[in-house]
C-alpha positions as CSV (number, residue, x, y, z in Angstrom):
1,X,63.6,-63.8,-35.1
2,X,60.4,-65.8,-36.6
3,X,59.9,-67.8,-39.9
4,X,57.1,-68.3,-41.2
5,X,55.4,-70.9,-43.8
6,X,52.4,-71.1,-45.2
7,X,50.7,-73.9,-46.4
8,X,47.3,-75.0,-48.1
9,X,46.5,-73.2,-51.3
10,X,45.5,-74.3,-54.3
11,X,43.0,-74.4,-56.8
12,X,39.1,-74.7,-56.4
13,X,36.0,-74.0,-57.8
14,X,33.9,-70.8,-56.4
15,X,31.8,-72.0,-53.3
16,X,34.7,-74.5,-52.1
17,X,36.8,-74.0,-49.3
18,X,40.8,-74.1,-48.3
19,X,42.2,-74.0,-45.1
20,X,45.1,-72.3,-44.7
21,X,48.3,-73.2,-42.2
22,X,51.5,-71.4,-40.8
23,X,54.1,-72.3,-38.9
24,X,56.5,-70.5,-37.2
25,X,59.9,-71.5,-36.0
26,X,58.9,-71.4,-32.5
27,X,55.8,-70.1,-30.0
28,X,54.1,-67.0,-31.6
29,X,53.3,-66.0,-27.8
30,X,54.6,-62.7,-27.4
31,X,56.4,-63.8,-24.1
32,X,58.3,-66.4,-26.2
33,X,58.5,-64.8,-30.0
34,X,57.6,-61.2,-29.5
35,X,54.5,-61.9,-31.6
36,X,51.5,-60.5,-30.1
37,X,49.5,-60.6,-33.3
38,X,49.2,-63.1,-36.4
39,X,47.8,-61.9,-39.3
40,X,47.0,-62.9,-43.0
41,X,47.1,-60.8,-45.7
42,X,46.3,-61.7,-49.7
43,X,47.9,-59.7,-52.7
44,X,46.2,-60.1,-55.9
45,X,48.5,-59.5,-59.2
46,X,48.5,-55.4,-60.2
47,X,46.9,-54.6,-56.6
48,X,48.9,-54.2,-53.1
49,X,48.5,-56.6,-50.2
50,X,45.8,-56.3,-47.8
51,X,44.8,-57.8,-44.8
52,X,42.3,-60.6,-44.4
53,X,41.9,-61.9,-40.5
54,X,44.3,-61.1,-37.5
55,X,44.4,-62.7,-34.1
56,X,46.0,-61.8,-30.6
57,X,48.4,-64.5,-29.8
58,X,46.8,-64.2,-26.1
59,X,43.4,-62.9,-26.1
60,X,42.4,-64.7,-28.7
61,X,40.4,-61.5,-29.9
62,X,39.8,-61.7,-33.7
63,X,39.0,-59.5,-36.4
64,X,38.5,-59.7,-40.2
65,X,38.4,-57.3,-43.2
66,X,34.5,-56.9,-44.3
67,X,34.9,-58.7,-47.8
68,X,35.5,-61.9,-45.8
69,X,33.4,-61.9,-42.6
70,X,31.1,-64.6,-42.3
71,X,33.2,-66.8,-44.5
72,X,36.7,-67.0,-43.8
73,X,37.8,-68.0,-39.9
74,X,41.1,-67.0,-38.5
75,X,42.4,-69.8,-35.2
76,X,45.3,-70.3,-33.8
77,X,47.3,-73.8,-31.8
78,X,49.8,-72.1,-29.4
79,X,50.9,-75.7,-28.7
80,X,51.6,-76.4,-32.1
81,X,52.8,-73.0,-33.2
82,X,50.4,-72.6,-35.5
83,X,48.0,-69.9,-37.3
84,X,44.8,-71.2,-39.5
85,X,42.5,-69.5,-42.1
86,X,39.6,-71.2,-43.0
87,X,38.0,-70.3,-45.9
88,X,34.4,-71.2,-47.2
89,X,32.3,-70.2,-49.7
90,X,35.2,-68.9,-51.8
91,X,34.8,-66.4,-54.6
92,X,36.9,-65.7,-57.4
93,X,37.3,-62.8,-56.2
94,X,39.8,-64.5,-53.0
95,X,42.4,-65.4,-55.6
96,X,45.4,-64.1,-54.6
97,X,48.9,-65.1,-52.8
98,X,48.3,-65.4,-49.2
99,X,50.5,-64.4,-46.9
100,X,50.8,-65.1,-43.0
101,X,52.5,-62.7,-41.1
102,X,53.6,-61.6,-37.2
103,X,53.8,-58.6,-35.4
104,X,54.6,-57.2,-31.9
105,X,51.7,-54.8,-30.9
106,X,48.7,-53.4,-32.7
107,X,46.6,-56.3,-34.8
108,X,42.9,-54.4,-34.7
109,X,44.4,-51.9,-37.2
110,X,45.5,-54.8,-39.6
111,X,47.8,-52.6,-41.5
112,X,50.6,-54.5,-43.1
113,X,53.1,-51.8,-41.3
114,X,52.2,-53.4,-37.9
115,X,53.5,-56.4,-39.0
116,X,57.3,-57.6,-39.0
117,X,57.2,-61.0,-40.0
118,X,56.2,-62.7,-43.5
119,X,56.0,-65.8,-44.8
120,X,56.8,-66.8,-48.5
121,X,53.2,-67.1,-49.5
122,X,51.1,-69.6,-51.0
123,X,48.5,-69.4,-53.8
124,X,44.8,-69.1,-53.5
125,X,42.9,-69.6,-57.1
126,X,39.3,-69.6,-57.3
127,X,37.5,-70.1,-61.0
């Protein structure tokens, strides 16, 4: 089992920047959680979720949908248990709940049915 919560939205002006936190309830590591990738995925109101960034818990390896590459940066602190999403130059276009999520084997795909684990969400508004 792993909980997740996210933390860091808010409200901001287009061209600011958020970063993004989740926590799980204990190591993300696959050989502690099962978790072998974190991912966050946004869902604006009237459209379905889609993925942002993903990360291998181990490798490190990252990848990120096209609408956000070169602005938004996905890290991780095992030791903390700990997934970030830095986002820069934000465009009103980024509003939308974010959501943090955890799965067990593929994370290059970034579909949200390779995840198993979601956080509650937290609220990204950009005017």
């Amino acid at each position: 089992h792993v909980q997740l919560v996210e933390s860091g939205g808010g409200s901001v002006q287009a061209g600011g920047s958020l970063r993004l936190s989740c926590v799980a309830s204990r190591d993300t590591d696959s050989s502690v959680s099962g978790s072998v990738c974190m991912g966050w995925f946004r869902q604006a109101p009237g459209k379905e979720r889609e993925a942002v960034a993903s990360i291998y818990v181990r490798g490190g390896m990252v990848y990120y949908a096209d609408s956000v590459k070169g602005r938004f940066t996905i890290s991780q602190d095992n030791a903390k248990n700990t997934v970030y999403l830095q986002m820069n130059s934000l465009k009103p276009e980024d509003t939308a709940m974010y959501y943090c999520a955890a799965g067990r084997s593929w994370c290059s795909r970034m579909r949200r049915t390779d995840f198993d684990y979601w956080g509650q969400g937290t609220q990204v508004t950009v005017s």
